[in-house]
C-alpha positions in Angstrom: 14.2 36.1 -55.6 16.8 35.3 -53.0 16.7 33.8 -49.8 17.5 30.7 -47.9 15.8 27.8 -47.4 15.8 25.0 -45.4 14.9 21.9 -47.0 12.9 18.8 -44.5 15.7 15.3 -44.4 15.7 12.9 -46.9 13.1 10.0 -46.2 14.5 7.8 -42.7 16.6 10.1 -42.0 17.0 11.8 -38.2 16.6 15.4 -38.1 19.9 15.7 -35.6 22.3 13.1 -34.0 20.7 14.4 -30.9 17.2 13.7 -31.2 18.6 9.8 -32.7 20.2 9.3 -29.3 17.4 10.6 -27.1 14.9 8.4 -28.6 17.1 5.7 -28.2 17.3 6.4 -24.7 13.1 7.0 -24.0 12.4 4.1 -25.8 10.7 2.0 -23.8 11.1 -1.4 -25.9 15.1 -0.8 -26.4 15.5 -2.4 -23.1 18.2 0.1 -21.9 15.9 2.9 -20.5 15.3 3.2 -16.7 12.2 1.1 -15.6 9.1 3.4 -14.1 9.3 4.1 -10.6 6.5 1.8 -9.0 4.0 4.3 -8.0 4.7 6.8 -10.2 3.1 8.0 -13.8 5.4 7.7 -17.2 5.4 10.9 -19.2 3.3 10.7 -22.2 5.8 11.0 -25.0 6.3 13.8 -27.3 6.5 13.6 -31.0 9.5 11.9 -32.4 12.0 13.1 -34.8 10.2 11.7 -37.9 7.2 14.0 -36.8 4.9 11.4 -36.1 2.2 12.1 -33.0 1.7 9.9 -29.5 -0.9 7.4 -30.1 -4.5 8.3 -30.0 -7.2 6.2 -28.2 -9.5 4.0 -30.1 -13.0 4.8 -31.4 -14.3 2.0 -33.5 -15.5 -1.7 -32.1 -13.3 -3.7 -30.6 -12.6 -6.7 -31.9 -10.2 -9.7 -31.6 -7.1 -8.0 -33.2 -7.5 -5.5 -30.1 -6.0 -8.1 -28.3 -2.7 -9.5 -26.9 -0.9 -11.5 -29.5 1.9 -14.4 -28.1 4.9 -12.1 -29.9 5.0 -9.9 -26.8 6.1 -12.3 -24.8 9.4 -12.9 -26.4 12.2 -13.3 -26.2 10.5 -14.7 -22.3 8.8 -17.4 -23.5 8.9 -18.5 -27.3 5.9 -18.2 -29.3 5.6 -20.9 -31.0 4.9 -22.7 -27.4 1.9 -20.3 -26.8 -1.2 -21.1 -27.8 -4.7 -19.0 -28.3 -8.3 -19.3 -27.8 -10.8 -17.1 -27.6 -14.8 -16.4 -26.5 -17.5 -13.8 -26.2 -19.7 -13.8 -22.8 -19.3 -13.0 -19.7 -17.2 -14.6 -16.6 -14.8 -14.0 -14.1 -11.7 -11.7 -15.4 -8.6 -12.4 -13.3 -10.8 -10.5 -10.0 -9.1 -12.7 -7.3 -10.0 -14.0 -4.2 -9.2 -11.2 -2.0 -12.1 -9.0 -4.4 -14.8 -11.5 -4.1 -14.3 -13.3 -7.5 -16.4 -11.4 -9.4 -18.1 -11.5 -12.9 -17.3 -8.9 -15.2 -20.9 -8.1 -15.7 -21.4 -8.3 -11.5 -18.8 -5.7 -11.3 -20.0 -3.4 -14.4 -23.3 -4.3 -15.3 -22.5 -4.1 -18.8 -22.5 -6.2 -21.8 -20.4 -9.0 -22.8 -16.3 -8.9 -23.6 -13.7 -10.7 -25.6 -12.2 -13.1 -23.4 -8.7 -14.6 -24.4 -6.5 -16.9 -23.3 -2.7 -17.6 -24.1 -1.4 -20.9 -22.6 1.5 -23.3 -23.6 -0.6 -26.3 -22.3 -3.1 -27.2 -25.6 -5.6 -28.7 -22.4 -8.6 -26.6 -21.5 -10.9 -25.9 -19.0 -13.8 -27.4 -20.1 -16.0 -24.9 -18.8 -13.8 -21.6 -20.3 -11.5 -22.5 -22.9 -9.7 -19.2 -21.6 -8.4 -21.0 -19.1 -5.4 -24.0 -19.0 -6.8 -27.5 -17.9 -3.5 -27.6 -15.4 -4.1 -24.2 -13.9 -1.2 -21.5 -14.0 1.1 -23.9 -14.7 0.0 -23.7 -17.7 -1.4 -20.3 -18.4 0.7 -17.6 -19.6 -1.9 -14.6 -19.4 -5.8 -14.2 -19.6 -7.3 -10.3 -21.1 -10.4 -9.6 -21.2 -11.6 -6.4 -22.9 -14.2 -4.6 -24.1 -15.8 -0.9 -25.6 -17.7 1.5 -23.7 -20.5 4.2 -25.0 -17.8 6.6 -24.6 -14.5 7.3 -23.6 -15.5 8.7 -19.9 -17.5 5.8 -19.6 -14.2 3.7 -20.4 -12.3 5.5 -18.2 -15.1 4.6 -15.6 -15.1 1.7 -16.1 -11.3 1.1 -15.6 -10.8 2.9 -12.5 -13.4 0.8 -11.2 -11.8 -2.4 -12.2 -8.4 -1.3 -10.8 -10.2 0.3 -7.4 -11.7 -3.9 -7.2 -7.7 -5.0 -7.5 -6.0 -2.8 -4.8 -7.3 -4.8 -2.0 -4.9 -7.4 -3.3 -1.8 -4.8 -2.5 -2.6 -5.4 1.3 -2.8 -9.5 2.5 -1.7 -11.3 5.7 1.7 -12.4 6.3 2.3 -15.3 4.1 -0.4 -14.7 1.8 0.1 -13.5 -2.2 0.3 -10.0 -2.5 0.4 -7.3 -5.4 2.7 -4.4 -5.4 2.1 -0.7 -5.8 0.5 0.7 -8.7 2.4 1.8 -12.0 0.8 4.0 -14.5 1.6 3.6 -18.1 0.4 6.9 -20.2 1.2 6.3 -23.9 -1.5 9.5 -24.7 -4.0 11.2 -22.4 -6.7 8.8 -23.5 -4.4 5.6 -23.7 -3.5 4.8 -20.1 -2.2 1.4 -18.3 -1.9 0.7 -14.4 -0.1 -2.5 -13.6 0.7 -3.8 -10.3 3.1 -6.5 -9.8 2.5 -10.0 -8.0 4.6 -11.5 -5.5 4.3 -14.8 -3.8 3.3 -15.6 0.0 6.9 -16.1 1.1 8.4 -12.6 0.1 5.3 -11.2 2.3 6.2 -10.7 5.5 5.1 -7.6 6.5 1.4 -7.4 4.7 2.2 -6.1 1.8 4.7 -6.9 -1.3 8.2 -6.2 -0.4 10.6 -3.0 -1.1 13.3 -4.1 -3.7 12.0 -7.7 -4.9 10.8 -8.3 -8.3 7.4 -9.6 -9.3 6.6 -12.9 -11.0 4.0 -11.8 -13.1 1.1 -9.8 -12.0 -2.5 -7.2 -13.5 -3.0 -4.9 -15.6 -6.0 -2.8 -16.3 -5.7 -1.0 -19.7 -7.6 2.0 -21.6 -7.4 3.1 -24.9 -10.0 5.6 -25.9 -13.8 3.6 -25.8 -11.8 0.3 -24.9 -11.0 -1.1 -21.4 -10.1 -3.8 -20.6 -7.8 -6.5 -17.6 -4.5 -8.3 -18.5 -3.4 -11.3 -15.9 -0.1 -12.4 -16.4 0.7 -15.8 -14.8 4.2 -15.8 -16.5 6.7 -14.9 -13.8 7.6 -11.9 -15.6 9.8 -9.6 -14.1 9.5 -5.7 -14.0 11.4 -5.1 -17.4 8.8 -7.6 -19.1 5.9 -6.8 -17.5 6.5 -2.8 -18.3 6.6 -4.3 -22.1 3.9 -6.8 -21.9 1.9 -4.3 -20.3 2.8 -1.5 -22.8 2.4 -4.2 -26.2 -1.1 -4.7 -24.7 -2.2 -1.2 -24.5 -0.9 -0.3 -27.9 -2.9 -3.0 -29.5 -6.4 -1.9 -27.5 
């Protein structure tokens, strides 16, 4: 029998100097890609040289080790200095001012959700131990997250928690603002849309300024039957954000 055959690369090994590079280049967490354009949707990435598919969205319960962990905030802010608490119930879930401080059971009508907080200050408030005793001063970033019956239902469920945070992208002079909506798609099923925030002083037209970067800001996050709201109070700029945002959504 003759015939020729071509045999798969040894184990961590590239299949072509080409693909190495171009991952290299699309990774997001490499730090030397081109950010998103605010506005617009990232391409769900295709299956990398090794062969291994795009994420899928979850399916089982969620749990506490769906959520943010202080590592993806470094090199930013070091972990050691962050600290974590955590609850089950209901409250408000980083739905400012401008969207009528809601619950998130006011705003759904469902069930409870894992609430968790990650603060440098070890003081809490004594009525949500989510929360920093000293405010955002001492907060670095509140999620709160939960499961659905079913994946539409997710998906639902965050469209109507980012619909209750765009009237935040549109304030008074002077007033706080967020900036335009970027969509993170890691899969079909495993979606992000984070908006930026920007303090009263760079608005001076009504909404956040062209060219500025955020310090900090929201994210509302889906991964199959999970949803779920990330508030950064860390004044994180675009680059971080992108990776906070993205380190959340691969977790949920």
């Amino acid at each position: 029998m003759t015939g020729r055959f071509v045999l798969p690369p040894p184990p961590g090994a590239d299949a072509h100097p080409a693909a190495r590079s171009g991952a290299a280049a699309g990774g997001a967490s490499r730090g030397t890609s081109a950010l998103p354009t605010p506005g617009a949707s990232v391409p769900t990435p295709g299956p990398s040289a090794s062969g291994s598919a795009s994420p899928t969205g979850a399916t089982g319960p969620l749990t506490t080790a769906n959520l943010l962990e202080p590592a993806a905030f470094g090199p930013d802010i070091g972990v050691g200095r962050i600290h974590v608490t955590d609850r089950y119930g209901d409250g408000n879930y980083a739905n400012a001012d401008c969207t009528g401080e809601k619950t998130l059971t006011e705003t759904l009508g469902g069930p409870g959700a894992h609430f968790r907080g990650l603060m440098t200050s070890t003081r809490t408030n004594p009525d949500d131990p989510t929360l920093a005793a000293d405010g955002v001063a001492g907060q670095v970033a509140r999620e709160v997250a939960a499961e659905a019956r079913s994946p539409s239902l997710a998906q639902n469920f965050a469209q109507r928690l980012l619909l209750e945070q765009e009237p935040c992208q549109e304030e008074t002079p002077g007033h706080w603002v967020y900036g335009r909506t970027t969509t993170v798609r890691l899969a079909p099923d495993v979606t992000a849309s984070w908006m930026g925030a920007y303090r009263g002083s760079l608005n001076t037209t009504g909404t956040a300024p062209e060219g500025e970067e955020p310090c900090g800001g929201i994210a509302v996050l889906r991964s199959g039957t999970h949803y779920g709201v990330l508030e950064v109070d860390a004044c994180l700029g675009t680059a971080a954000m992108d990776r906070v945002v993205r380190a959340a959504l691969s977790q949920l």
